[in-house]
MARLO-18644 format. One record per residue (C-alpha): x, y, z; residue in one letter. Coordinates in steps of 0.05 Angstrom, whole numbers, padded with zeros to 5 digits, always signed. Layout:
BEGIN
XYZa/...
This chain:
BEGIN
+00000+00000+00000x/+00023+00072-00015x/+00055+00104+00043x/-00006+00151+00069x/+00038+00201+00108x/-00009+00257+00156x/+00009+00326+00167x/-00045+00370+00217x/-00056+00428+00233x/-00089+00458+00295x/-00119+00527+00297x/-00118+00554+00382x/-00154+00615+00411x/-00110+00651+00451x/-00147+00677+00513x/-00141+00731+00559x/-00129+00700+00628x/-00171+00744+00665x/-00223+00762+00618x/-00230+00695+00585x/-00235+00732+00527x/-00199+00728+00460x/-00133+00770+00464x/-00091+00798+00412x/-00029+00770+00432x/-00006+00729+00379x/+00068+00755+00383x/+00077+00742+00448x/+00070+00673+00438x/+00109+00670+00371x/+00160+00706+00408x/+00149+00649+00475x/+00164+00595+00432x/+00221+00619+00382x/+00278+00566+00426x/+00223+00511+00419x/+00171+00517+00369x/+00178+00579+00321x/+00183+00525+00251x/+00113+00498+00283x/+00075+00566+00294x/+00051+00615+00245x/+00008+00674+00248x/-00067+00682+00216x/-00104+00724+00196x/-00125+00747+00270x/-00075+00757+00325x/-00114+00722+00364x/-00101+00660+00332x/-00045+00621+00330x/-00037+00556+00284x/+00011+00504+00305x/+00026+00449+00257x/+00068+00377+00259x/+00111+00356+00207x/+00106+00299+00168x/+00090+00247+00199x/+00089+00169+00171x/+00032+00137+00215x/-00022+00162+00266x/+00028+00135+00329x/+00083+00188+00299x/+00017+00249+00299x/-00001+00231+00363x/+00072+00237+00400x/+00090+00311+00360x/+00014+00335+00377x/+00020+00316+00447x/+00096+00354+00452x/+00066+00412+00411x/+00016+00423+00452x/+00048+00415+00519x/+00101+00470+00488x/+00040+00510+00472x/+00004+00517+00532x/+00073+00519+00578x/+00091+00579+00535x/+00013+00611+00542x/+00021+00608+00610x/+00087+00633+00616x/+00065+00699+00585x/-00006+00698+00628x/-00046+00678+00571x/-00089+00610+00554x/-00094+00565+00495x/-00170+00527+00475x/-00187+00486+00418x/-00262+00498+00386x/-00283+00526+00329x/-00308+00590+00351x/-00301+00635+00417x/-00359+00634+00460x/-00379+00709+00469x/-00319+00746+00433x/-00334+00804+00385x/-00299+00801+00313x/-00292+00875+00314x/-00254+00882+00378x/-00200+00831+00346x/-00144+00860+00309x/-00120+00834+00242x/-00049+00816+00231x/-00002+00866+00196x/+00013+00817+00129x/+00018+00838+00057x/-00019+00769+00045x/-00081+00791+00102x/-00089+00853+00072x/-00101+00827+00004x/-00150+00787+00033x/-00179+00848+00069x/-00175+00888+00009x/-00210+00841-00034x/-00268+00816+00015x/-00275+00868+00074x/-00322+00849+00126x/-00329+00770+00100x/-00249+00770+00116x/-00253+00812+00180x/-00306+00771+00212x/-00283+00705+00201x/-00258+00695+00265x/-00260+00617+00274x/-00216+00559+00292x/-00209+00504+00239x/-00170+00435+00244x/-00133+00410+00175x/-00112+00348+00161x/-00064+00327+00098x/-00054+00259+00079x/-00002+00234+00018x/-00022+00214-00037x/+00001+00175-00097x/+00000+00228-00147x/-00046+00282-00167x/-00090+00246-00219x/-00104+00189-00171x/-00119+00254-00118x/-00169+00280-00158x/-00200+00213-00162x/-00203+00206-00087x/-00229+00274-00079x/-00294+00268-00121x/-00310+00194-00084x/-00286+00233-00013x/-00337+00293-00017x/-00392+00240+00009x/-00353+00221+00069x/-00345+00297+00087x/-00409+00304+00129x/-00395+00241+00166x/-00336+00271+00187x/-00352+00335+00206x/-00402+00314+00254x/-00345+00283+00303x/-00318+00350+00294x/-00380+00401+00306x/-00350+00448+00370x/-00377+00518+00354x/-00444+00530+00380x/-00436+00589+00411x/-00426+00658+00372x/-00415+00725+00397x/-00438+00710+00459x/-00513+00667+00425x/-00531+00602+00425x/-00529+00605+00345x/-00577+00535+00354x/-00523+00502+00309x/-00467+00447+00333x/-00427+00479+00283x/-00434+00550+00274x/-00364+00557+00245x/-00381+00541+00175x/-00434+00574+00172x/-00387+00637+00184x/-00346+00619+00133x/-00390+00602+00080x/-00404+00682+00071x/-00323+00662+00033x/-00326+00654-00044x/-00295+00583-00063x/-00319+00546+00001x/-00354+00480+00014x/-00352+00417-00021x/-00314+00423-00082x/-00349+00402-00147x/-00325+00328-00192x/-00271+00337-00228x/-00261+00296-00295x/-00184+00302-00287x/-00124+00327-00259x/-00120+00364-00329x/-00194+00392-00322x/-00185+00421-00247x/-00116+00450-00274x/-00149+00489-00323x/-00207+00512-00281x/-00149+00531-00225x/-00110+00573-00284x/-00174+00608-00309x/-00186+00637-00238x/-00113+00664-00244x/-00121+00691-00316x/-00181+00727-00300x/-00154+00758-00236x/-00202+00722-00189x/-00148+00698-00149x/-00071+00708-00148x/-00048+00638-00133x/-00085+00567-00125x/-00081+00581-00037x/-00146+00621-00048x/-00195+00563-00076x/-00221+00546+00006x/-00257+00480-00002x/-00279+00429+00044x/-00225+00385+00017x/-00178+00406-00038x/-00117+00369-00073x/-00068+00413-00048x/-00040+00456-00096x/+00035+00449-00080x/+00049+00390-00041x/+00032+00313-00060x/-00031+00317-00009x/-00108+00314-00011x/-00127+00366+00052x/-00189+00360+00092x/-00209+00432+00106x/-00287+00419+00138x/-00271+00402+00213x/-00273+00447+00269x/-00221+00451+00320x/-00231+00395+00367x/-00215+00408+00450x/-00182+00341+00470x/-00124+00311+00433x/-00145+00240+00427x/-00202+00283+00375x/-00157+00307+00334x/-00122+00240+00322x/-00183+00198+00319x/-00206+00249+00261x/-00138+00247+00222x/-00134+00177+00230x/-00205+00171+00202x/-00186+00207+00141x/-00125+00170+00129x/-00160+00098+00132x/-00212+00140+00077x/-00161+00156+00038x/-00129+00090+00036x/-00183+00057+00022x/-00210+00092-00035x/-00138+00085-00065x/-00142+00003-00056x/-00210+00010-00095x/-00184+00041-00151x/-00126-00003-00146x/-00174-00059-00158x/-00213-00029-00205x/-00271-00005-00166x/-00306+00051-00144x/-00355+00080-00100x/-00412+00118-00124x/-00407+00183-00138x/-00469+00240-00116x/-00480+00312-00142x/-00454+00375-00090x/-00526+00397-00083x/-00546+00325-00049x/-00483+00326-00013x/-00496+00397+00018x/-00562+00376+00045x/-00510+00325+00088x/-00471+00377+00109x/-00526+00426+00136x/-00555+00376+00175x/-00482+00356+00206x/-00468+00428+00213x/-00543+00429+00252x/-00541+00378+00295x/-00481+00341+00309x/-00469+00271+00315x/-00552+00279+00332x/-00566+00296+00262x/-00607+00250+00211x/-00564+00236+00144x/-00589+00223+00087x/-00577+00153+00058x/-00575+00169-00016x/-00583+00095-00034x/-00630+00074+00009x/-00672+00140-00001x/-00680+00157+00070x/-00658+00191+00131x/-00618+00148+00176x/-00591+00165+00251x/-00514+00192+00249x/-00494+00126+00286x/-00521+00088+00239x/-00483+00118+00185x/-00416+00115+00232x/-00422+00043+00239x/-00425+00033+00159x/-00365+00080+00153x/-00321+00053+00203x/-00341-00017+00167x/-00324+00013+00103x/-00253+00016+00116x/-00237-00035+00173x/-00204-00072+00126x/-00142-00024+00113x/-00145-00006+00194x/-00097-00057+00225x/-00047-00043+00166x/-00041+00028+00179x/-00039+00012+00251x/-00096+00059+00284x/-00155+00018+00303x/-00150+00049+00376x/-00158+00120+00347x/-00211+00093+00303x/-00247+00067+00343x/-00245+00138+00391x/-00299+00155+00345x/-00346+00117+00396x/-00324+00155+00449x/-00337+00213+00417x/-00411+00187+00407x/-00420+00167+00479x/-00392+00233+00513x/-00413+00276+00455x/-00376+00324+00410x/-00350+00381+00432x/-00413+00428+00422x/-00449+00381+00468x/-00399+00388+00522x/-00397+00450+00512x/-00472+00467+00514x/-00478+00424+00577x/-00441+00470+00610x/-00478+00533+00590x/-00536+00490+00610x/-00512+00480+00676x/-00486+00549+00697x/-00508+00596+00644x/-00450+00628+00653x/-00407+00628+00580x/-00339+00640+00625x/-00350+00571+00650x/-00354+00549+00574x/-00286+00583+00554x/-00251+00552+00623x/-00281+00482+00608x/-00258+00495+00538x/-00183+00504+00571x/-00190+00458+00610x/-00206+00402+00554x/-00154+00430+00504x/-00103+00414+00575x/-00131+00343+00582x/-00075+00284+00578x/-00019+00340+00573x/+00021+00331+00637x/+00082+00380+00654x/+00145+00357+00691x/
């Protein structure tokens, strides 16, 4: 089997201490972590975000031990400088407008070219790259992919809350970031050759400047030998991020051993896809999918179960049935919206959301 190497990265909220609040502090932690992690941080778009991501990494045992040292760096550098680090896909109560943008030739193109969409879009994403043969076989495992993308995302939902509502969603985050041109599932692709040509027209015509801008779900990447799932929010714990990475690696490789054996998987229009995705981005890991086959609407663990059949057979040689198999603890203790509603529930107090928030990005990570 082709060696499926994973690469993640993890958006973080950086968080007044006090306040609980997002901060615009982003330097200070660049500046923290220069001895020990300045090749693993980069700015965004917002100084209140920081992105840390791995390198590459050849199985999910390898993602698992730089995550965990990552992070540990991470937080021990937050609280150094009297700051704190969460996962989740959007801040509970924090106000775009009072969040400053970062001083980058490449933000204020952005800025320039899509004002308020750009400003506002002040959410917390988790990507995950996985190798892949070459880009023609990509492009083949990114049209059968696009029906898995809802099945994933609903592990992922963690952003009910935004600026400072109960938005009613799981996953608000995407709903933010949909008001971006080039977002959401991509469409089929005959070829390598045919999404080429549709990447250089956007070019030609000035739409974009380079093939970075074309935000999809899930994208062939346009510079390195990876397909890049794009549609997750940032989980809290750890063990969520692996067990979603490792998920999409197993997809991946399976998809590739069809093809390999000359079979496929059937292949449904964006529009029937979509109605997926809404109802993952509504409800979680509670939502009804639709079953395209069968014609029906079928219970999210249903739909898990079928999945996680799907590609048992490539698990135990990639070696991550534990972190598979996470995905039923994610079911049993909810996603991260539950947990995080739970609380609001409990104390109505969204403070108590951002410091359980903290407190799960912390979880497993012990200090010396």
């Amino acid at each position: 089997m082709h060696r499926f190497t994973l690469g993640v990265e993890e958006e973080y909220q950086i968080i007044d201490v006090e306040t609980r609040d997002l901060v615009s502090h982003v330097s200070k932690i660049i500046e923290g972590g220069k001895a020990t992690l300045l090749e693993n941080l980069k700015h965004e778009m917002h100084e209140s975000v920081i992105e840390m991501e791995t390198g590459i990494c050849n199985n999910i045992q390898e993602v698992r031990e730089e995550l965990t040292s990552l992070r540990k760096r991470l937080i021990k550098v937050a609280h150094e400088n009297n700051l704190r680090v969460s996962g989740g896909g959007t801040h509970p109560f924090s106000r775009w407008q009072d969040n400053h943008i970062t001083k980058d030739q490449r933000y204020d193109k952005i800025i320039n070219d899509l004002g308020d969409v750009a400003r506002s879009n002040l959410i917390f994403g988790l990507h995950v790259h996985v190798g892949i043969p070459n880009r023609e076989e990509g492009i083949r495992i990114q049209n059968v992919m696009r029906y898995f993308l809802p099945h994933v995302y609903a592990l992922s939902t963690n952003s009910p809350f935004w600026v400072g509502r109960n938005t009613g969603f799981k996953s608000y985050r995407q709903e933010v970031f949909v008001k971006f041109p080039r977002t959401g599932i991509p469409s089929f692709f005959n070829s390598a050759a045919e999404f080429d040509a549709y990447i250089n027209l956007m070019i030609k015509t000035g739409t974009i400047d380079n093939a970075k801008k074309i935000w999809w779900d899930l994208r062939v990447h346009p510079f390195y030998p990876t397909i890049e799932f794009r549609i997750c929010d940032m989980p809290l714990r750890l063990d969520e991020t692996v067990c979603l990475a490792a998920i999409m690696q197993c997809l991946v490789a399976k998809i590739y051993q069809l093809h390999e054996k000359n079979l496929s998987f059937r292949s449904y229009r964006r529009l029937l896809l979509n109605e997926n995705k809404w109802r993952a981005s509504k409800d979680g890991i509670h939502a009804h999918l639709i079953d395209f086959g069968k014609e029906t609407s079928v219970p999210y663990s249903e739909l898990l179960k079928e999945l996680l059949e799907f590609i048992d057979d490539v698990v135990d040689e990639l070696g991550c049935r534990k972190e598979v198999e996470y995905a039923w603890e994610i079911m049993k203790n909810g996603s991260g919206a539950d947990r995080q509603l739970a609380i609001y529930e409990e104390t109505g107090d969204l403070k108590k959301v951002v410091d359980y928030m903290i407190s799960e990005t912390e979880y497993g990570i012990t200090f010396d």
